[in-house]
PDB file with one MODEL, atoms N, CA, C and O in Angstrom:
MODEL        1
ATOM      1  N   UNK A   1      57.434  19.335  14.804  1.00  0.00           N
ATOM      2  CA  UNK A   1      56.670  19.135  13.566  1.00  0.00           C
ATOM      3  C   UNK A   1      56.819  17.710  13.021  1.00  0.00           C
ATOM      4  O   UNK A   1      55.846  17.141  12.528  1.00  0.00           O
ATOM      5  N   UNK A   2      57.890  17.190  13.092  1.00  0.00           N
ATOM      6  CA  UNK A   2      58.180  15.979  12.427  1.00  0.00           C
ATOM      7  C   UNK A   2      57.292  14.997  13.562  1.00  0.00           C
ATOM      8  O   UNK A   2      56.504  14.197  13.056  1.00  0.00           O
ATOM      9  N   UNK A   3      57.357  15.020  14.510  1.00  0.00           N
ATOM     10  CA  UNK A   3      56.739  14.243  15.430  1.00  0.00           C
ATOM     11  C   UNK A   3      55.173  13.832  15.325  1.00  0.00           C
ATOM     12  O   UNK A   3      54.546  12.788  15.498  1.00  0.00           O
ATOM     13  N   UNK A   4      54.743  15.593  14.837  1.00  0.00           N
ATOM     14  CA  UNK A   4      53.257  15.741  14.589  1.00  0.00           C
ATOM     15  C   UNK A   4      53.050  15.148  13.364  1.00  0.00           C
ATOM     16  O   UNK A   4      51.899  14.729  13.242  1.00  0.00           O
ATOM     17  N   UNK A   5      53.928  14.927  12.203  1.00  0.00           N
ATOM     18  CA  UNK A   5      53.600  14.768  10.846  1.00  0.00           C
ATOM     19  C   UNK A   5      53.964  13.127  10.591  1.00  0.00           C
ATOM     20  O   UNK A   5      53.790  12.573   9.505  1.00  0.00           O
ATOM     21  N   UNK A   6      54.473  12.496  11.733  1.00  0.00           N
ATOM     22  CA  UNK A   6      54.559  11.102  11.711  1.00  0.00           C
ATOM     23  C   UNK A   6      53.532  10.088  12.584  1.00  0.00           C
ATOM     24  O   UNK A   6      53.332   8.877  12.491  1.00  0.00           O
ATOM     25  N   UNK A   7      52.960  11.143  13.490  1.00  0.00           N
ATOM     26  CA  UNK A   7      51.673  10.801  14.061  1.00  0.00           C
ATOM     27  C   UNK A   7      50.488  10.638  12.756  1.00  0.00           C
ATOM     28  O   UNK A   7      49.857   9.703  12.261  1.00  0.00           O
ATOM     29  N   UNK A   8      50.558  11.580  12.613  1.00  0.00           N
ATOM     30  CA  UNK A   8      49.207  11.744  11.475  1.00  0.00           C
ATOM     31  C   UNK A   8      49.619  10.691  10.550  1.00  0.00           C
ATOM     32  O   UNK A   8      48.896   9.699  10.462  1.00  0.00           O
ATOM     33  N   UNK A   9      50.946  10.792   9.677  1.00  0.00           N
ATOM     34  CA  UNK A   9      51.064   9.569   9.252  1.00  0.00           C
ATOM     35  C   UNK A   9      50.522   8.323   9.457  1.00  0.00           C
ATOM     36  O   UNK A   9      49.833   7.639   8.699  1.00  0.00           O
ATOM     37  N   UNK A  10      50.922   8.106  10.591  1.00  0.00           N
ATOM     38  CA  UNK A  10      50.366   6.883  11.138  1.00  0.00           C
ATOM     39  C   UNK A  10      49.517   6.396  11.118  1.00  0.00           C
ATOM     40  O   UNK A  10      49.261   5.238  10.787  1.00  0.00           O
ATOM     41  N   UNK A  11      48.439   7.805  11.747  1.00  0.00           N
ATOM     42  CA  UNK A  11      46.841   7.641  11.686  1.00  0.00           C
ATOM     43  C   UNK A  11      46.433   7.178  10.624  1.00  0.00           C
ATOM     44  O   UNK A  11      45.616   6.261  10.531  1.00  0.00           O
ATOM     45  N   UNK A  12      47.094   7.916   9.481  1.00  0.00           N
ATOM     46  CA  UNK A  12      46.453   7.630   8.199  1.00  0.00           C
ATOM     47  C   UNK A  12      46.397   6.270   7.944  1.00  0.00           C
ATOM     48  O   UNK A  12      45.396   5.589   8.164  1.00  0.00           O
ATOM     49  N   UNK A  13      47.660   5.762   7.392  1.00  0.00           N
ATOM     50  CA  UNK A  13      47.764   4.391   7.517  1.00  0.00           C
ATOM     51  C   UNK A  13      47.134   3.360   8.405  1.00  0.00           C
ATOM     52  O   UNK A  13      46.725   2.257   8.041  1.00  0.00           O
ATOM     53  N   UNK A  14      47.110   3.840   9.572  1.00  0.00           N
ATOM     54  CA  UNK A  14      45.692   2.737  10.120  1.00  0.00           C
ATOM     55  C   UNK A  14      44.465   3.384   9.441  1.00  0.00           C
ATOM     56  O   UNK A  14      44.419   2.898   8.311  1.00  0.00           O
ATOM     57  N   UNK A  15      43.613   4.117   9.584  1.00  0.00           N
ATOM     58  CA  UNK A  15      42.849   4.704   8.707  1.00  0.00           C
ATOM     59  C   UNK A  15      42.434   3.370   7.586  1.00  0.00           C
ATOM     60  O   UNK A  15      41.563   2.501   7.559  1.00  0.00           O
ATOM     61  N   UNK A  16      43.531   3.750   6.762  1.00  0.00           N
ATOM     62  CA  UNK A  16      43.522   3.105   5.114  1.00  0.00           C
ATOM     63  C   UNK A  16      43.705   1.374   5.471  1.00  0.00           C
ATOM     64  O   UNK A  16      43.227   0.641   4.605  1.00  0.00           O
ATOM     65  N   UNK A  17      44.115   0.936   6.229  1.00  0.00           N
ATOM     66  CA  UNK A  17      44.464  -0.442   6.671  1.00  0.00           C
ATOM     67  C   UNK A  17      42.996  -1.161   7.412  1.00  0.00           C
ATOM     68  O   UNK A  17      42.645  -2.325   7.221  1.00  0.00           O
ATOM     69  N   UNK A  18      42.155   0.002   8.422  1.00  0.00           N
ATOM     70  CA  UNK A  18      41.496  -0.389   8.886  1.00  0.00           C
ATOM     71  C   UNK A  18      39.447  -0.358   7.783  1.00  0.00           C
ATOM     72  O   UNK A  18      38.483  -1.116   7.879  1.00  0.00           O
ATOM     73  N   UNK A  19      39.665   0.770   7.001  1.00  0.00           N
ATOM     74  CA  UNK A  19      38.960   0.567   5.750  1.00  0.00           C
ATOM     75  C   UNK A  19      39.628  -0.714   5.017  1.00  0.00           C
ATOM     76  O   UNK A  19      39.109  -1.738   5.462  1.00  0.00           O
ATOM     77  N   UNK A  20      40.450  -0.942   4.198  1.00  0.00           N
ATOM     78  CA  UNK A  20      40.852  -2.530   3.805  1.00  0.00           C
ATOM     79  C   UNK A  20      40.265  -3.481   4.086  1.00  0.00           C
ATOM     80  O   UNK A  20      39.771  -4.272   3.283  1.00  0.00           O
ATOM     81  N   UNK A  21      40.225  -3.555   5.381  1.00  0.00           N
ATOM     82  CA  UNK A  21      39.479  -4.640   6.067  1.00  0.00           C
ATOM     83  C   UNK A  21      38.295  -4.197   6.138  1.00  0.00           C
ATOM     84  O   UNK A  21      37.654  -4.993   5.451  1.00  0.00           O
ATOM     85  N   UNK A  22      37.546  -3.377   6.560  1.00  0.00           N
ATOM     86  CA  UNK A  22      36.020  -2.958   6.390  1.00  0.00           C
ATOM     87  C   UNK A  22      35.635  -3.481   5.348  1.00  0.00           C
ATOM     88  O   UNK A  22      34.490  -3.849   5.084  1.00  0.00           O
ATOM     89  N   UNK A  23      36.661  -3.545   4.641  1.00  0.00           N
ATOM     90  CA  UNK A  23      36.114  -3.854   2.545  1.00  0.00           C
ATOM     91  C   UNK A  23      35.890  -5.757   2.192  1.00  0.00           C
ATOM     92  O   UNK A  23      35.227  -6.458   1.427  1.00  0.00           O
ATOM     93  N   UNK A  24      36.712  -5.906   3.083  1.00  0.00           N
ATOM     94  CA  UNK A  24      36.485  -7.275   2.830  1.00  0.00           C
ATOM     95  C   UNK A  24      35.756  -8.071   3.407  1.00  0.00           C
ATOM     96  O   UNK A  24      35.351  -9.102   2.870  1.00  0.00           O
ATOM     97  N   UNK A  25      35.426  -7.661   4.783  1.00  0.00           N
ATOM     98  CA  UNK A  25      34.408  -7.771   5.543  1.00  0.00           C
ATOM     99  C   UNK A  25      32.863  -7.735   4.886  1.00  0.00           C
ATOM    100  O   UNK A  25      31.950  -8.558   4.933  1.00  0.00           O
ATOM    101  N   UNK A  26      32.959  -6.612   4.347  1.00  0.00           N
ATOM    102  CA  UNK A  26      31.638  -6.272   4.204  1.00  0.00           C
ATOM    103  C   UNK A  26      31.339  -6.972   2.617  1.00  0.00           C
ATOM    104  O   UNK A  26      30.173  -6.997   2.224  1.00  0.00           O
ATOM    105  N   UNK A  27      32.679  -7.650   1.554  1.00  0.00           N
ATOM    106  CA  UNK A  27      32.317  -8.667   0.558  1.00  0.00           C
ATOM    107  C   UNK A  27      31.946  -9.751   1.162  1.00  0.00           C
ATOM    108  O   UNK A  27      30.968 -10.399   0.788  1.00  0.00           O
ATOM    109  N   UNK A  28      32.646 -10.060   2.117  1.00  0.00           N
ATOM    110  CA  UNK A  28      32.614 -11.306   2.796  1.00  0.00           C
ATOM    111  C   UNK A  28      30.999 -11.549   3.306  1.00  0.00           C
ATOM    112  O   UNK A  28      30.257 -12.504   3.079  1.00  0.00           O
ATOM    113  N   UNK A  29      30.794 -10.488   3.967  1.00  0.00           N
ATOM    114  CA  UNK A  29      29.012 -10.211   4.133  1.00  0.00           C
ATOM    115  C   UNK A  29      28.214 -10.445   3.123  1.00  0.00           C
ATOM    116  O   UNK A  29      27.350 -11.321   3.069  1.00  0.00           O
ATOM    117  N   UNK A  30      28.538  -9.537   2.178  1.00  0.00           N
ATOM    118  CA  UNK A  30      27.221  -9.959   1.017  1.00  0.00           C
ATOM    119  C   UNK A  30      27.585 -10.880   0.397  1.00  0.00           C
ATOM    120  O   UNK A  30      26.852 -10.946  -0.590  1.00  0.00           O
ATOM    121  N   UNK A  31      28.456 -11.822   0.381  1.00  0.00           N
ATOM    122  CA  UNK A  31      28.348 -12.896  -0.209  1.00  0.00           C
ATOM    123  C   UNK A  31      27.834 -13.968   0.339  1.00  0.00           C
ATOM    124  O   UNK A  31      27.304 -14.903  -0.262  1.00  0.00           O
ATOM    125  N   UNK A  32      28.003 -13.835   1.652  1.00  0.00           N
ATOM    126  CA  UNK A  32      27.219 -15.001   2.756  1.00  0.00           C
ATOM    127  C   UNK A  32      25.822 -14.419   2.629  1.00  0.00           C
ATOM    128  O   UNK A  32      25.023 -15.354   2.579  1.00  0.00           O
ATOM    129  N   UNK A  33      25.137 -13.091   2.548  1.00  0.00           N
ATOM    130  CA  UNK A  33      24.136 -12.708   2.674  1.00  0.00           C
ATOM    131  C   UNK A  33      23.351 -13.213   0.913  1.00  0.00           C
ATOM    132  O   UNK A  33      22.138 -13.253   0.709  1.00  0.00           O
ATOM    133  N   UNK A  34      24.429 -13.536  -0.125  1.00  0.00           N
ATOM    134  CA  UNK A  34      23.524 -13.981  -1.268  1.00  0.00           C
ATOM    135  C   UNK A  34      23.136 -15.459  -1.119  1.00  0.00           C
ATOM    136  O   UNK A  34      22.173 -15.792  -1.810  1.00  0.00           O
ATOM    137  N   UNK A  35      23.630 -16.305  -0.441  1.00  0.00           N
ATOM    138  CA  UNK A  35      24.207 -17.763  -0.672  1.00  0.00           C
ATOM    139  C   UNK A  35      23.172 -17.666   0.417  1.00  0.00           C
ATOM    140  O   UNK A  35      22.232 -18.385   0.078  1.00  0.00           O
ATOM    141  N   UNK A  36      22.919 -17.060   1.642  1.00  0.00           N
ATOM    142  CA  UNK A  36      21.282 -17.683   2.183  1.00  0.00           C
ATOM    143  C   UNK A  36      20.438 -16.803   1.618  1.00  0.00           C
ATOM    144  O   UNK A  36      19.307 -17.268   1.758  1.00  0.00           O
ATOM    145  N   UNK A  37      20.406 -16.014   1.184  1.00  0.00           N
ATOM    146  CA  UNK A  37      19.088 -16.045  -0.147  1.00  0.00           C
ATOM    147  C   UNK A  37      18.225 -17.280  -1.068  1.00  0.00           C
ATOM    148  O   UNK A  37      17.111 -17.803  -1.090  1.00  0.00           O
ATOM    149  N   UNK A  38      19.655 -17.359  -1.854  1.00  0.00           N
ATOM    150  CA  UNK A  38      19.589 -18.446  -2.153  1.00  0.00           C
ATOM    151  C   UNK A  38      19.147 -19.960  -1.506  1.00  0.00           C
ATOM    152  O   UNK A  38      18.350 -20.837  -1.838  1.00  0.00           O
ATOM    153  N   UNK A  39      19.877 -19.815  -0.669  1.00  0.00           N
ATOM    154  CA  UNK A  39      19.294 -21.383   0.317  1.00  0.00           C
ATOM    155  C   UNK A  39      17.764 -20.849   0.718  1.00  0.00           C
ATOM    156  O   UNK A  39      16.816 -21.498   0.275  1.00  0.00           O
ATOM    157  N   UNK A  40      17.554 -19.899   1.392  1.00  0.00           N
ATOM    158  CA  UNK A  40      15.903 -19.411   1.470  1.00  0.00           C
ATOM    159  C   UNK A  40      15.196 -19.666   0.121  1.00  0.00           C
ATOM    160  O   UNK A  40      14.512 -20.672   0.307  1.00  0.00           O
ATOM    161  N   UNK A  41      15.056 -19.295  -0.980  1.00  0.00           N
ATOM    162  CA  UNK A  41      14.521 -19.415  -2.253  1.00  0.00           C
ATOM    163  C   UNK A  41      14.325 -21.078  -2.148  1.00  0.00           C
ATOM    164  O   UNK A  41      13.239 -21.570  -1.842  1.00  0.00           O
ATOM    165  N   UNK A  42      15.560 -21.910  -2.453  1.00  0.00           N
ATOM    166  CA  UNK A  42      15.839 -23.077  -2.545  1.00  0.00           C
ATOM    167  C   UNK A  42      14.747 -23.784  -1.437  1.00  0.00           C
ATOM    168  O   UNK A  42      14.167 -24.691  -2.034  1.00  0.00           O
ATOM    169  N   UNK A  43      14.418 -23.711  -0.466  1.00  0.00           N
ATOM    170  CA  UNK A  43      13.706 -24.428   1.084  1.00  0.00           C
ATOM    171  C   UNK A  43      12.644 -24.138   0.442  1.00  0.00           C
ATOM    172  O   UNK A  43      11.955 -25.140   0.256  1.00  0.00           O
ATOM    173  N   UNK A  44      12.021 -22.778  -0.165  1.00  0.00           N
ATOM    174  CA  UNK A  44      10.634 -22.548  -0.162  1.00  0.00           C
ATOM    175  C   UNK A  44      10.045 -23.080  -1.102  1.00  0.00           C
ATOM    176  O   UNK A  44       8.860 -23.413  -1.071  1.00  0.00           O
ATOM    177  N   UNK A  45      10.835 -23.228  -2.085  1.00  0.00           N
ATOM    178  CA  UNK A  45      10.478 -24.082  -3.520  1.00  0.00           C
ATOM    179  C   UNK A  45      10.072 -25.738  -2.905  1.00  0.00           C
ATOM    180  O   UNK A  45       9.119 -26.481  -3.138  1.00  0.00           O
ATOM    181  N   UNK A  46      10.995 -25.842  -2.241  1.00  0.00           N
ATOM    182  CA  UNK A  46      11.039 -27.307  -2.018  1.00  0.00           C
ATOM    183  C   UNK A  46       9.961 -27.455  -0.604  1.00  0.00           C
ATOM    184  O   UNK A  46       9.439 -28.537  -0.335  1.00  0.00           O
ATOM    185  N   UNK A  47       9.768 -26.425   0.082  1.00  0.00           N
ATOM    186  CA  UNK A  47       8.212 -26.865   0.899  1.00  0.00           C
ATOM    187  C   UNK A  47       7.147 -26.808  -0.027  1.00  0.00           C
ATOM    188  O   UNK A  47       6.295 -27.691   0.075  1.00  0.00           O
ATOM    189  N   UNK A  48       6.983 -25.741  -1.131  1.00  0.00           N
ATOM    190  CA  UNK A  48       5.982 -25.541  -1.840  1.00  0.00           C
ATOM    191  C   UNK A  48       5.551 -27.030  -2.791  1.00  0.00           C
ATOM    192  O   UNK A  48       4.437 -27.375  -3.185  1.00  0.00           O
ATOM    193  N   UNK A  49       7.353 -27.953  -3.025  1.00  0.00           N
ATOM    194  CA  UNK A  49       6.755 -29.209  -4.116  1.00  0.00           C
ATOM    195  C   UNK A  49       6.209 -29.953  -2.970  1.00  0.00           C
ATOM    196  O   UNK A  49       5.167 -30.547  -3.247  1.00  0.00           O
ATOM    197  N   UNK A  50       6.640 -30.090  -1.712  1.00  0.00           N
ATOM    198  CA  UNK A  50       6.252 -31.269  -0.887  1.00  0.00           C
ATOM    199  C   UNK A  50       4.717 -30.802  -0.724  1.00  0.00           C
ATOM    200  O   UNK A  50       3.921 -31.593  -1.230  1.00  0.00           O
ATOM    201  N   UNK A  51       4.323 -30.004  -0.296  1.00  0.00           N
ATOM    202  CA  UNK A  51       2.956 -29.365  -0.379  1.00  0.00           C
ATOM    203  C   UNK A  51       2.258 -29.987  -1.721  1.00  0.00           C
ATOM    204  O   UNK A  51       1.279 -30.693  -1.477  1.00  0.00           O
ATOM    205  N   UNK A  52       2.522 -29.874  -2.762  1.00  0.00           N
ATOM    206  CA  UNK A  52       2.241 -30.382  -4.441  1.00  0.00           C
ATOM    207  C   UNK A  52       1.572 -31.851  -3.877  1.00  0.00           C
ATOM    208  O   UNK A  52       0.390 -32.192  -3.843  1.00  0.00           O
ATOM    209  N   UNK A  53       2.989 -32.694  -3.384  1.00  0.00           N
ATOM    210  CA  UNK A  53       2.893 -33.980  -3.585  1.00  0.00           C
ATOM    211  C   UNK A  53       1.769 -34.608  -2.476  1.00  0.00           C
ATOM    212  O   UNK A  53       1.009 -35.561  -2.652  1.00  0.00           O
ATOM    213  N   UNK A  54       1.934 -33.686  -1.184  1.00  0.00           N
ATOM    214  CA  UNK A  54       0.889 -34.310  -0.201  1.00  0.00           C
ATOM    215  C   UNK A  54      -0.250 -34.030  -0.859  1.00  0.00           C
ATOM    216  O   UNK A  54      -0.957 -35.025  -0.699  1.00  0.00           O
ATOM    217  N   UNK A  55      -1.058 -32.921  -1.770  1.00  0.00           N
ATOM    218  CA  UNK A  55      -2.165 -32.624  -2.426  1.00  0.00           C
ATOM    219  C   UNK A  55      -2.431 -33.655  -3.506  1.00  0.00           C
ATOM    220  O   UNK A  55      -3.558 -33.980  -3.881  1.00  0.00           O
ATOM    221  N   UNK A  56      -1.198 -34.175  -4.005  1.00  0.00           N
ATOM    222  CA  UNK A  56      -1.818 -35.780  -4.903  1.00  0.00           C
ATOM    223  C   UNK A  56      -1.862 -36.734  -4.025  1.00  0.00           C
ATOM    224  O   UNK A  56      -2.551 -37.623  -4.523  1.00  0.00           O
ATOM    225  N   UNK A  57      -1.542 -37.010  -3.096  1.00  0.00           N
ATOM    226  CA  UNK A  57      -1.485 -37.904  -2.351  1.00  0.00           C
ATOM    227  C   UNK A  57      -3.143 -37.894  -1.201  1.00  0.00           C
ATOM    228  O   UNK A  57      -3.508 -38.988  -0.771  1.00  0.00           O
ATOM    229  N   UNK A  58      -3.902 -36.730  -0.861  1.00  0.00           N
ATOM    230  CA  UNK A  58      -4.872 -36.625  -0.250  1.00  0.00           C
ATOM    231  C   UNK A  58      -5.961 -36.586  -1.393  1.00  0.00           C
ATOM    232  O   UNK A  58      -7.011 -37.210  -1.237  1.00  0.00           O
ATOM    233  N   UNK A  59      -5.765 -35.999  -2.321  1.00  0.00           N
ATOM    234  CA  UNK A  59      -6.748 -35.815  -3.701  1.00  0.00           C
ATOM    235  C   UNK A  59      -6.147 -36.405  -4.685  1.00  0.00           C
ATOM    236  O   UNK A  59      -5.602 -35.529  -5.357  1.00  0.00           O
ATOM    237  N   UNK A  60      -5.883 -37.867  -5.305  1.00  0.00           N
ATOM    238  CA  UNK A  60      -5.399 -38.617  -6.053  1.00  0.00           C
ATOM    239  C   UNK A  60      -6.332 -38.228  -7.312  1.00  0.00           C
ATOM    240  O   UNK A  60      -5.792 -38.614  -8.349  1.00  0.00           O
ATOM    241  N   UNK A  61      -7.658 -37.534  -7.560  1.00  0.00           N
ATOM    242  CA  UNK A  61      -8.312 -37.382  -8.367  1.00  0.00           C
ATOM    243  C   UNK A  61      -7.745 -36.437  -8.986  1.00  0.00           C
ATOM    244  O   UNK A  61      -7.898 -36.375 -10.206  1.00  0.00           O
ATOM    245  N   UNK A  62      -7.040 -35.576  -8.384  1.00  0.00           N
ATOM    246  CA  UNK A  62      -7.113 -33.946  -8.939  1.00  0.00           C
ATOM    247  C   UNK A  62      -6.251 -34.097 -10.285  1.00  0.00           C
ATOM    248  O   UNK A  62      -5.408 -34.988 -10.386  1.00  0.00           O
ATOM    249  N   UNK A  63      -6.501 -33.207 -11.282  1.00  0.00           N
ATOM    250  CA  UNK A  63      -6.216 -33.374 -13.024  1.00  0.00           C
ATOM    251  C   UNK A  63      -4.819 -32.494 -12.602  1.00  0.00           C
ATOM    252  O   UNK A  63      -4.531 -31.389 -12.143  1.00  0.00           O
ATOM    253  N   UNK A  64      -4.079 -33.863 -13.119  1.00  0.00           N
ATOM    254  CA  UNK A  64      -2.345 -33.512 -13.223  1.00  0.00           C
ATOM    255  C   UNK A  64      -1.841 -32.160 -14.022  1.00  0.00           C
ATOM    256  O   UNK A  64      -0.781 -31.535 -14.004  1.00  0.00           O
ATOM    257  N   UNK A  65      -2.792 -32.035 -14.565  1.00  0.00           N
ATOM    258  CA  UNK A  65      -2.225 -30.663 -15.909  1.00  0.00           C
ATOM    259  C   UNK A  65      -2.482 -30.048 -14.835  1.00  0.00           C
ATOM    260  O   UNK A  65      -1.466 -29.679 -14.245  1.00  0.00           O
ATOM    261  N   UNK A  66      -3.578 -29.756 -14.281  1.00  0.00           N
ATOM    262  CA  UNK A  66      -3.392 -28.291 -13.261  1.00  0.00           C
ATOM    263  C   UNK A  66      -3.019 -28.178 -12.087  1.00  0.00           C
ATOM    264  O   UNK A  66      -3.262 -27.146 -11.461  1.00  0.00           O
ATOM    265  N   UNK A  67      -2.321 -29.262 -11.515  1.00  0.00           N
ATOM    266  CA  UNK A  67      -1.315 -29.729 -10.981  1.00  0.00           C
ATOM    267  C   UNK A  67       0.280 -28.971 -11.094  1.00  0.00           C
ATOM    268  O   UNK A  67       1.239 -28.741 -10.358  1.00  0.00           O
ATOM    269  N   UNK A  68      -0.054 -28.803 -12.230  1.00  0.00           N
ATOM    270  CA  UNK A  68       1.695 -28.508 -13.089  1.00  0.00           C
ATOM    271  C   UNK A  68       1.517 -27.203 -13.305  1.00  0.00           C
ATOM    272  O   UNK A  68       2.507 -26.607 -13.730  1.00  0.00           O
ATOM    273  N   UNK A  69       0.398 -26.497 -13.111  1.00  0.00           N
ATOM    274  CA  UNK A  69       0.598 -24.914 -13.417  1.00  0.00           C
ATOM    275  C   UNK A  69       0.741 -24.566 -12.214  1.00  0.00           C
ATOM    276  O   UNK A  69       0.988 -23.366 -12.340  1.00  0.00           O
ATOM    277  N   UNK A  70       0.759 -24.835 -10.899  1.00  0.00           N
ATOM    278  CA  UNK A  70       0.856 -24.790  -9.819  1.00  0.00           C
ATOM    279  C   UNK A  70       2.494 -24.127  -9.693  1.00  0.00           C
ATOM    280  O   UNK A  70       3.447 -24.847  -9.991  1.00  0.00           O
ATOM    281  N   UNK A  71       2.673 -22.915  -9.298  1.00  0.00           N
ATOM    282  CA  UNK A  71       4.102 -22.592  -9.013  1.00  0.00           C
ATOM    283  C   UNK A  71       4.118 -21.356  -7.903  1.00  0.00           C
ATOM    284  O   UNK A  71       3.502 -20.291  -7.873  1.00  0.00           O
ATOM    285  N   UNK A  72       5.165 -22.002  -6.934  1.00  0.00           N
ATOM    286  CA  UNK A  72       5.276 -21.051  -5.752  1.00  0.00           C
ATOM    287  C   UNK A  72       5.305 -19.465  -5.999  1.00  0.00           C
ATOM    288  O   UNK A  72       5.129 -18.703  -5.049  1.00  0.00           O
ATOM    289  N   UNK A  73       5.480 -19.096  -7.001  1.00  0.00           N
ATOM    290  CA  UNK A  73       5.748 -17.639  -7.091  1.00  0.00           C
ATOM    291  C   UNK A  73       4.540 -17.093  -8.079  1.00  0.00           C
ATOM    292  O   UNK A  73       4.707 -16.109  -8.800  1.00  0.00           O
ATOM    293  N   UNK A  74       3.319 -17.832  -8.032  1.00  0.00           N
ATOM    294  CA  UNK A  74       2.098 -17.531  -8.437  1.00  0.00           C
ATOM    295  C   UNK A  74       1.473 -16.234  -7.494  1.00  0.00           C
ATOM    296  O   UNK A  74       1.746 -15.910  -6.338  1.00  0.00           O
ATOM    297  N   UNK A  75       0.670 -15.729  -8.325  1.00  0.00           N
ATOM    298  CA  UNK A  75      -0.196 -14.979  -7.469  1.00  0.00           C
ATOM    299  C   UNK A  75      -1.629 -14.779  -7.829  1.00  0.00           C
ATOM    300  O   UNK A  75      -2.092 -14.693  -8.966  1.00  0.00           O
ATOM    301  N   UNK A  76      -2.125 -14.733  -6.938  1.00  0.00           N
ATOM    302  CA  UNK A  76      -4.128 -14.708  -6.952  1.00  0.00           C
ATOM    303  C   UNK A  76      -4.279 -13.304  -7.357  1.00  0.00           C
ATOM    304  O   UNK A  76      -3.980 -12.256  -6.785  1.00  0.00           O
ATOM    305  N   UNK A  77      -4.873 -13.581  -8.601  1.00  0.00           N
ATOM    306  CA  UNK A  77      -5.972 -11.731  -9.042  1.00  0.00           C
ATOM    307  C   UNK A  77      -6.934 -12.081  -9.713  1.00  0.00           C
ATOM    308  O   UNK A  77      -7.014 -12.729 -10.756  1.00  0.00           O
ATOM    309  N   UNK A  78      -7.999 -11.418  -8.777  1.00  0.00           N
ATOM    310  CA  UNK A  78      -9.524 -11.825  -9.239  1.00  0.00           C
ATOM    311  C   UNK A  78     -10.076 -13.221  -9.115  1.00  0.00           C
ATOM    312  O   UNK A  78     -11.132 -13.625  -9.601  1.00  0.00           O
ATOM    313  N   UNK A  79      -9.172 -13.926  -8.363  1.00  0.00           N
ATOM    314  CA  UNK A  79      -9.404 -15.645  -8.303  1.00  0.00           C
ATOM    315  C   UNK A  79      -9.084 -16.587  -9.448  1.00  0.00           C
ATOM    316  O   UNK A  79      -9.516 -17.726  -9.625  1.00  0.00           O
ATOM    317  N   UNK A  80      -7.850 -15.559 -10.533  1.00  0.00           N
ATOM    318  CA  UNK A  80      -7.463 -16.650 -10.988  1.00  0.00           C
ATOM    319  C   UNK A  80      -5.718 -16.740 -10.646  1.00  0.00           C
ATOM    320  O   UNK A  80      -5.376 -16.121  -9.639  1.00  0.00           O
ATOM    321  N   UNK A  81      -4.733 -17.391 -11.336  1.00  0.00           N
ATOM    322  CA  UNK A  81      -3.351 -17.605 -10.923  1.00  0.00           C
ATOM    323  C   UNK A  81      -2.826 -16.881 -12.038  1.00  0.00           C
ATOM    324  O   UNK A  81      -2.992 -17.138 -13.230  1.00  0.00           O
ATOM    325  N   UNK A  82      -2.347 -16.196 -11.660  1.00  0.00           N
ATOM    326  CA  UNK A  82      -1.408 -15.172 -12.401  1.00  0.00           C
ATOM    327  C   UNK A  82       0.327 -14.890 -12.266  1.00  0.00           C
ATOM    328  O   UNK A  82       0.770 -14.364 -11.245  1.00  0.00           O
ATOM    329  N   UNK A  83       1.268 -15.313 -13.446  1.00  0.00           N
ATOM    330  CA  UNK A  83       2.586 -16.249 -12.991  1.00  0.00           C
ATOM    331  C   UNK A  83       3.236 -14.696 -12.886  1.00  0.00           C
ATOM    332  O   UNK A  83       2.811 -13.609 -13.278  1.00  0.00           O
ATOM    333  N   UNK A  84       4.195 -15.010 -12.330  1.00  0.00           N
ATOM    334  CA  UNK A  84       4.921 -14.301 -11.446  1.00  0.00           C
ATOM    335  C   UNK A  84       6.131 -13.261 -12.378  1.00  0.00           C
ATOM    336  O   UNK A  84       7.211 -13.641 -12.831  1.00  0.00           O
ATOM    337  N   UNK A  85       5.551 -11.940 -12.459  1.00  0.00           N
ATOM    338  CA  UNK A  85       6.460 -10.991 -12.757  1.00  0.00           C
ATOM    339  C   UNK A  85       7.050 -10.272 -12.133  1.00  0.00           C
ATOM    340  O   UNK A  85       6.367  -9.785 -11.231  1.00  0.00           O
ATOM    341  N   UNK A  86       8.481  -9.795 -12.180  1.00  0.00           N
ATOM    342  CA  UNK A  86       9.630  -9.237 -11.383  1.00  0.00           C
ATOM    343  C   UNK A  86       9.335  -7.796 -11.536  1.00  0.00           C
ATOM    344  O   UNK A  86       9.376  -7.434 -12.712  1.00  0.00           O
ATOM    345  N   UNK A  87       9.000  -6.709 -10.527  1.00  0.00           N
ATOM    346  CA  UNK A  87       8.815  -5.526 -11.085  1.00  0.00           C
ATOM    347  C   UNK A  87      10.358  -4.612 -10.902  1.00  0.00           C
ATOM    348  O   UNK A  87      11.153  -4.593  -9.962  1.00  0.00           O
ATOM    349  N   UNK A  88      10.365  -4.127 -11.805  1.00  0.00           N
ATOM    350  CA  UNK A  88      11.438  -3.036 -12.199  1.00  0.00           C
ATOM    351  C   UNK A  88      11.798  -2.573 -10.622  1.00  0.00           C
ATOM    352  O   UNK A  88      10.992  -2.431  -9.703  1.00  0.00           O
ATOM    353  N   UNK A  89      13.185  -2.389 -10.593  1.00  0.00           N
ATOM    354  CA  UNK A  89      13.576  -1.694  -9.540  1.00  0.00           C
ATOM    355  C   UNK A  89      13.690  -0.548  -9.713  1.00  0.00           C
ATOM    356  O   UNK A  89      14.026  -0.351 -10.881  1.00  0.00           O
ATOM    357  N   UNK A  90      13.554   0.633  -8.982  1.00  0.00           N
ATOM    358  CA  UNK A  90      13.304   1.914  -9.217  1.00  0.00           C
ATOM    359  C   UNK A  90      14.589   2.574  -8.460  1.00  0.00           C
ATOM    360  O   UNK A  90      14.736   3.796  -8.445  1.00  0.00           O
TER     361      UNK A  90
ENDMDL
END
């Protein structure tokens, strides 16, 4: 019995040792998984201004004010620009 009840012991403790590490692993994950989010967000913004600037640069005419309403997280309804709302997570 003692033999059997120091086995299981054991198990357990790796068990609980080897979750531990699952745990930190998997912070360690979503924290690398927020930080390229972030860098993704960050790139797209910044293709979307270079995009901006080549459009003044090919159309030097085009009226700067509407220029500036121009934002990557716009969206088209009905053909006009409609700014960008976060919908509720469910």
């Amino acid at each position: 019995h003692k033999d059997q009840l120091a086995s299981l012991l054991k198990e357990k403790n790796e068990a609980v040792s080897q979750r531990d590490s699952l745990s930190k692993d998997n912070a360690a994950l979503d924290e690398l998984v927020e930080g390229l989010q972030m860098e993704v967000g960050v790139r797209y913004d910044s293709g979307f201004q270079f995009a901006i600037e080549q459009l003044k640069i090919v159309f030097p005419d085009l009226d700067e004010a509407k220029l500036g309403e121009l934002d990557a997280l716009n969206k088209i309804v009905d053909g006009k620009l409609v700014p960008f709302a976060p919908t509720k997570a469910t």
